[in-house]
Structures are given as structure tokens and as C-alpha cells.
N, C-alpha and C positions, 0 to 999 in steps of 0.2 A: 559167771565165774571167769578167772583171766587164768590162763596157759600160759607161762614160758615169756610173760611181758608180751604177746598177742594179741589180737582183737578176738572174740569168743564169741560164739553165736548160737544161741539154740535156735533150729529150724526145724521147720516140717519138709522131707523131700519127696517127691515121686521120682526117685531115681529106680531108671531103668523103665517106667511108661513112656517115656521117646526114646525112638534108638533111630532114629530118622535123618540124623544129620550124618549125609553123604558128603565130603570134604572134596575142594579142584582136584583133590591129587588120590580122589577114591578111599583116603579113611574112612572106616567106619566108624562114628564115636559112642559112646553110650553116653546119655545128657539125663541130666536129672535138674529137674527144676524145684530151686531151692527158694521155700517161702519163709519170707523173712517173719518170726516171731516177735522176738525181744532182741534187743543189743545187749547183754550184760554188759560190755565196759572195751574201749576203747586204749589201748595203754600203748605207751613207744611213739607217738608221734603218728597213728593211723588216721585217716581222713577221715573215717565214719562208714568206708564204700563196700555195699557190697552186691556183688556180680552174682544177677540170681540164677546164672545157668554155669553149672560145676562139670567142667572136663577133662576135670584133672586125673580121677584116677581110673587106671584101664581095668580092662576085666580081672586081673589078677589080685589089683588092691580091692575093688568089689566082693569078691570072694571073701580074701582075707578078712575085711569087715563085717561079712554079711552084712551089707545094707540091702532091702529087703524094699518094695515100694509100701509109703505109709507111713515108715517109721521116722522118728525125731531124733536129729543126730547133732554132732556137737561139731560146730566149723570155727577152724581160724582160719586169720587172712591172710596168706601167705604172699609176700611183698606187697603192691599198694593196694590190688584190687582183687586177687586171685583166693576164690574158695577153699580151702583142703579141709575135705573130712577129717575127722580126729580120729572118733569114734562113737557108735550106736548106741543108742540110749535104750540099751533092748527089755528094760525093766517098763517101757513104757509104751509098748506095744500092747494096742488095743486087743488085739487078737494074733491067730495063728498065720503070720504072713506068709503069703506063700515065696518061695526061693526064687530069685529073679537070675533068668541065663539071659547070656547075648543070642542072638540068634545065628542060626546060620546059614539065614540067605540075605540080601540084600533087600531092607524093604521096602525099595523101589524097583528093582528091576526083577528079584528073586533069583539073583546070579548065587549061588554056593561062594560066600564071603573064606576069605583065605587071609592066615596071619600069616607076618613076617618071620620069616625064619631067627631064631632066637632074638626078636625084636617081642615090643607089648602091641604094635600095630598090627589092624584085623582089617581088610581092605576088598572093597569092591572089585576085582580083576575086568572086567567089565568095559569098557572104554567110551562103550555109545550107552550106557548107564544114563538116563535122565537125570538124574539127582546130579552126577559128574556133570554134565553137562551144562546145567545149570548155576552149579558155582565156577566151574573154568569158564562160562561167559561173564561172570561178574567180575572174577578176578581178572579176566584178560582188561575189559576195561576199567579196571580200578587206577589211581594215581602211581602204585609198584609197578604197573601191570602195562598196555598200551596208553593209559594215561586219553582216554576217550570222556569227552566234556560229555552228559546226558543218560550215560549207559550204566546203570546202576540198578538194583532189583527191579524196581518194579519194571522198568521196561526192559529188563531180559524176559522175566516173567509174562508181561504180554507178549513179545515178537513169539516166546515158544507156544504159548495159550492159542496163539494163531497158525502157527505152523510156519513162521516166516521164517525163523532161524533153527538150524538142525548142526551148523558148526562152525567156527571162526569167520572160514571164506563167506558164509552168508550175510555178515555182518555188515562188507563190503557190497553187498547186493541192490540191498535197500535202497528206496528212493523217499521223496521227502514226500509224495501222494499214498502213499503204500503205510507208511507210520500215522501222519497227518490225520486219514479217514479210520482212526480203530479208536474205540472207545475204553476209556481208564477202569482197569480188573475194579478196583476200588472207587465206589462211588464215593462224590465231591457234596460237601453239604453247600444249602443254597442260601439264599439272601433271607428266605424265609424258615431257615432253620432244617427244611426237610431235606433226605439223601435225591440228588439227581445223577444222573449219567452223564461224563464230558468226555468230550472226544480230544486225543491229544491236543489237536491244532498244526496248523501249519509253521508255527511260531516255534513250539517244542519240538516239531519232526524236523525242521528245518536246522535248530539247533544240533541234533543229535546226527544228523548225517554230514553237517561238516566237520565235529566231532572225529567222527568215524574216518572221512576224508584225509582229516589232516595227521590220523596215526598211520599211514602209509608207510611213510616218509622216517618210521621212528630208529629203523636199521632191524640188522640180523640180532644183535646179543638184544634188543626190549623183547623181539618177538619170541626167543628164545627162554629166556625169562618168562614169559605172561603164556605160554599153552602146555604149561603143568606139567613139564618133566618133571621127572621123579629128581631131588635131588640138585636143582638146579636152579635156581635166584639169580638176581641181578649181579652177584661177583662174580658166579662160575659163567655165568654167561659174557663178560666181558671179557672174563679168559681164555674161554673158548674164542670169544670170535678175533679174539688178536690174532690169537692162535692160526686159523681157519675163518678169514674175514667174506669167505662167501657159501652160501649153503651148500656148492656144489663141491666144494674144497673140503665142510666139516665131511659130509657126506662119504668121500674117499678116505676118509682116514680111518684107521685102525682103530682096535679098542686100545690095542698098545699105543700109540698114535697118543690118543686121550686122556693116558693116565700118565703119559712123559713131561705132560702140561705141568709145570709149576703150581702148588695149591692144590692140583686133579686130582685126587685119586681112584685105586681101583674101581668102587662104588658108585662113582660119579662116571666114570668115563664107560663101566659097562650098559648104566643106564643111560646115558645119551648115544650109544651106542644102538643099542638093542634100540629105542625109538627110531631113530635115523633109519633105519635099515627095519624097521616095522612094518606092514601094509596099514594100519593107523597111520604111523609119524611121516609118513612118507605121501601118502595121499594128504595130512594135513598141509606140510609144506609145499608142496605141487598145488593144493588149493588157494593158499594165502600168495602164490607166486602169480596164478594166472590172475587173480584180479588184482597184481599192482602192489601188493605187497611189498614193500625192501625188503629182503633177504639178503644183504650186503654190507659192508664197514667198508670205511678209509682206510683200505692199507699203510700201517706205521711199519719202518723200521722194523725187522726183526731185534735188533741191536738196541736193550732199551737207552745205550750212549745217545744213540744217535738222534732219540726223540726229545722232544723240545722241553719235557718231565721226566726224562730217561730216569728210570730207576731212584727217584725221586719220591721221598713220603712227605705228602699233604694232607695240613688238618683245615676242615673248614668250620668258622664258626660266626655266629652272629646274625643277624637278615641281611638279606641278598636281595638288588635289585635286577642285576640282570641273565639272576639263571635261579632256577628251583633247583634244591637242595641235590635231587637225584641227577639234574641234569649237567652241576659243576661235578658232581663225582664221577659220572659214566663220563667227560668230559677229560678229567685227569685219567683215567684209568685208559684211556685210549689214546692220549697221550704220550703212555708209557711212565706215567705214575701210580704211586699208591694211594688211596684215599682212606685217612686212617680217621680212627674216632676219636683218639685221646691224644695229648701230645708230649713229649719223650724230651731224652737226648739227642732219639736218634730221626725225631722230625727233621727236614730241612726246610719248609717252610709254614708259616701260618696264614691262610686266608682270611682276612677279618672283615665281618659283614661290621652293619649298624646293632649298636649296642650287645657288642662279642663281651663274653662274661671271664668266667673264668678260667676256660681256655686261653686269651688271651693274655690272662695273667700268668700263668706259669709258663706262656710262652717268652715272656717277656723277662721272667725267674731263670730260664734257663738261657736265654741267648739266645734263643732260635729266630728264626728271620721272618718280620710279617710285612704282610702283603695289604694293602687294603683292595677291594675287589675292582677297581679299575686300575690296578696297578696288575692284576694277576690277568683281567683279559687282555691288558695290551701285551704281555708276556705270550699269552697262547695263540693271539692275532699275527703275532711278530716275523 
């Protein structure tokens, strides 16, 4: 059947048998793993995709649907990839299902789960939570994140399976004999077909501790960014650190202080607030400080005139040879530009990698000034 010119899918779910996925920032989700059927029909230009783990709706719209585990319910594809329940096929229920509740402890730590105050988020309050701990190590080294070559699940999942890592600072600990000699959680099939057991190697510990090395050096706003404040990504953290370009500078400031910031607000400034002055965030950053961490920015100008992008909106578009995408925007933004996504009237200029699309086209519809990308480093070199 087709809805509304959407893609339509009869499946089988077990939603609400996991409720397991503990989020970096201590969500709890309810995940229902949706087994694909049939496709009845594809309409509007949809790829065919579909995403067999559904997180879209919080316990509220659970309720309202009664989805029940077992039952066959009706999904379209809401944008390219994303599941959304419609509604329950409750005529075709096998039997008497029983009523699926969230629970209310965490079921990893069994800490008493707490939702957000008139929010649909229900959250581990927890901090040394395992489940936390193990996706804020994944996402600290993710590419958003300290941007660590090597460091991706499965070996967070071994350093903790061993007890090598318990928090950020331990990361920095590591040595290349220490990873090298432990053997892969997932055994490797062999030449002769059968599972064996391989040991990282000196090759792959070697990789991942320089990895690890060379995110030192990445400053205050990545590290700020990548150890899961509530509320706080790669913008607010460049804004912060313009702001406060050394941890001991954010540190002294007020919560008023952080919400006087430009783009801050209350929400924001009280939750990096309350971390900073935490016995968590505070022994975090005192850990990531003694082994070497930057915790520091380039001091710019207060005055964004006076910076070399002062007040300044840049769109960047195309491939780039000599910087990755996040690293010309964190680049402009501390500069004392803006790094925008689309481009306006009120762009002043455009970056153009190799083969810039349509960006470039309306940049060049509107008058706006472009740059090719060795035109814009000898600009920020200058």
C-alpha cells in the first residue's frame, strides 16, 4: 500500500526486546528491530532503503500506538533513510501481547533512569555508567570527535574487555606492547576456512597509538566537543573557546559569563557550566591535562574587525586538498568568521574546492566573491 506518496512497508518488529542502547550523552533509547517483509511500493523518488533499527519514536508515541513486541506494523520512510511507524496492524496479532513499558533502571548500570524535564528524553544520570562510557570513547575518537586514526568499536571494546581503559586520560596511556600483545574480541577466519584467534600486532597497535599521539595537539573547543557535554558540538565549542581560549579562563567564568556568548544560551551555558565545576568534568579535564592534552586556542582579537575573517560569512564547497572539511571550518570560525552551509546575499565569500556544484553556482548568480582554495590559504597564511 502507498501513504501520502511514501515508501510503505509491512514489517515484523520486536520493538521494545532492546532497550540496551545507552547513547555518549547517557540517552536511553528504546530500539525495536524492524524485519523487513515485503516492500509494497517505493513512490516520490525513494531509494529502496531501509534502516532496520527504528528510533524514532520515544516512549510517548509507543504508547500512543500500542506497539506491543511481535506485532506487524505499517512504516514509511520518513526522508531518505529513516523508519517511522505509521500504525499497528492490531487485527493481526497472533495472540494476547503483552504491554511493553520502558524500564526504569538503566540496563547496564541499573542506575534509576530519569527523563528530561518537559523533554521525550529518559537518560542514564550515571556518569561512570559502562554503556556511557563506551560510546563517549567511540565518539571521542570518531572523525567529529578527536579525529583518532584506529579507534573505533571494536578496539574500544577490547582496551575495556581488558581493563586498559576506564576514561579519556587512559587513552593517552597506552603503549604500542600493551595493545600489540591482546588478542581480536572477534575471531579472524583462516586460509583454511576455520575461526582462529589473532593478536592485534605490532603493525595495528602501532598505528593506533600514534593515532592517539597526534590528537594531543587537536586544542580546547575539539576536546570540548568530543567528551559529551550535554548540549555542546563543534559550534558551541568554538564559541566557547573564542570566547575562553584556555580551560582555566572557561573554568572562571560564570554561568552568566556563558550565556552572554553570542549563539549561547541559557541551556547551554548552564550545562557547560555545571560540568566545568562538576567533580566528574573537572577531574576529566585535569586528567586529559596531565598527560599532554591541549586544553588551549590561539588567542584572536576579541574585536572580530580585527581578525583576518572578522565577522566574515564563509561558504565552503567542493573537495579540498589541503584541509578536511571540519578542519577549514574550525579554521574560519577562529579566525573570526562564520562558516555557513548555504550561500545568501549575505555570504561574503565562497571557497571552491574541485568540482564545487551548485553552490558555486548561485554564488556566482548572486555576485558573491569566490575563492579557489589556494587563494583562501594564502588569505589566512597572510
Amino acid at each position: 500500500s502507498v501513504l501520502g506518496g511514501a515508501a510503505i512497508l509491512h514489517v515484523e518488529t520486536e520493538a521494545g526486546r532492546k532497550v540496551d542502547a545507552v547513547t555518549h550523552r547517557g540517552y536511553d533509547t528504546a530500539e525495536g528491530d524492524l524485519l523487513a517483509r515485503h516492500l509494497a511500493g517505493v513512490v516520490g523518488g525513494g531509494n529502496g532503503c531501509l534502516d532496520e533499527r527504528n528510533r524514532r519514536d520515544p516512549t510517548d508515541e509507543i504508547e500512543r500506538l500500542d506497539v506491543r513486541e511481535g506485532d506487524v506494523v505499517v512504516v514509511e520512510k520518513a526522508g531518505k533513510i529513516i523508519p517511522k511507524v505509521v500504525r499497528v496492524e492490531k487485527h493481526k496479532r497472533q495472540s494476547d501481547l503483552p504491554k511493553w513499558h520502558f524500564p526504569s533502571q538503566c540496563p547496564e548500570c541499573l542506575t534509576a533512569l530519569v527523563r528530561d524535564e518537559g523533554g521525550v528524553y529518559i537518560r542514564c544520570p550515571n556518569p561512570s555508567c559502562p554503556a556511557q562510557l563506551r560510546q563517549r570513547l567511540i565518539y571521542f575518537g570518531s572523525r567529529p570527535g578527536m579525529d583518532i586514526d584506529g579507534l573505533g568499536e571494536e578496539v574500544v571494546d577490547l582496551l575495556m574487555e581488558h581493563n586498559l581503559v576506564k576514561g579519556y586520560a587512559d587513552l593517552y596511556r597506552l603503549t604500542v606492547d600493551q595493545v600489540a600483545d591482546l588478542n581480536w574480541l572477534k575471531e579472524r577466519t583462516g586460509k583454511d576456512g576455520q575461526k582462529i584467534v589473532v593478536q592485534v600486532g605490532g603493525r595495528n597497535a602501532k598505528k593506533l597509538i600514534q593515532g592517539i599521539d597526534a590528537s594531543r595537539t587537536r586544542g580546547l573547543a575539539r576536546v570540548l566537543s568530543s567528551i559529551s557535554i550535554r548540549h555542546v558540538g563543534p559550534r558551541v565549542a568554538q564559541l566557547i573557546s573564542r570566547q575562553y581560549p584556555t580551560v582555566e579562563k572557561l573554568q572562571h567564568a560564570t554561568q552568566e559569563d556563558l550565556a552572554d556568548i553570542h549563539e549561547i544560551g541559557a541551556a547551554i551555558a548552564e550545562s557547560v557550566y555545571q560540568f566545568c565545576h562538576s567533580e566528574y568534568g573537572k577531574r576529566i579535564l585535569d586528567e586529559l591535562s596531565r598527560v599532554g592534552v591541549e586544553l588551549s586556542e590561539p588567542e584572536v582579537e576579541s574585536d572580530d574587525s580585527g581578525a583576518i575573517l572578522g565577522g566574515k560569512t564563509v561558504v565552503v564547497t567542493g573537495t579540498l586538498q589541503h584541509y578536511k572539511r571540519d578542519e577549514i571550518k574550525a579554521l574560519i570560525e577562529k579566525l573570526g568568521g562564520r562558516a555557513a552551509s548555504s550561500v545568501s546575499k549575505n555570504t561574503d565569500f565562497v571557497v571552491a574546492g574541485e568540482k564545487a556544484g551548485s553552490k558555486l553556482v548561485k554564488a556566482n548568480q548572486l555576485g558573491v566573491e569566490v575563492l579557489t582554495e589556494n587563494e583562501f590559504k594564502a588569505l589566512v597564511e597572510s
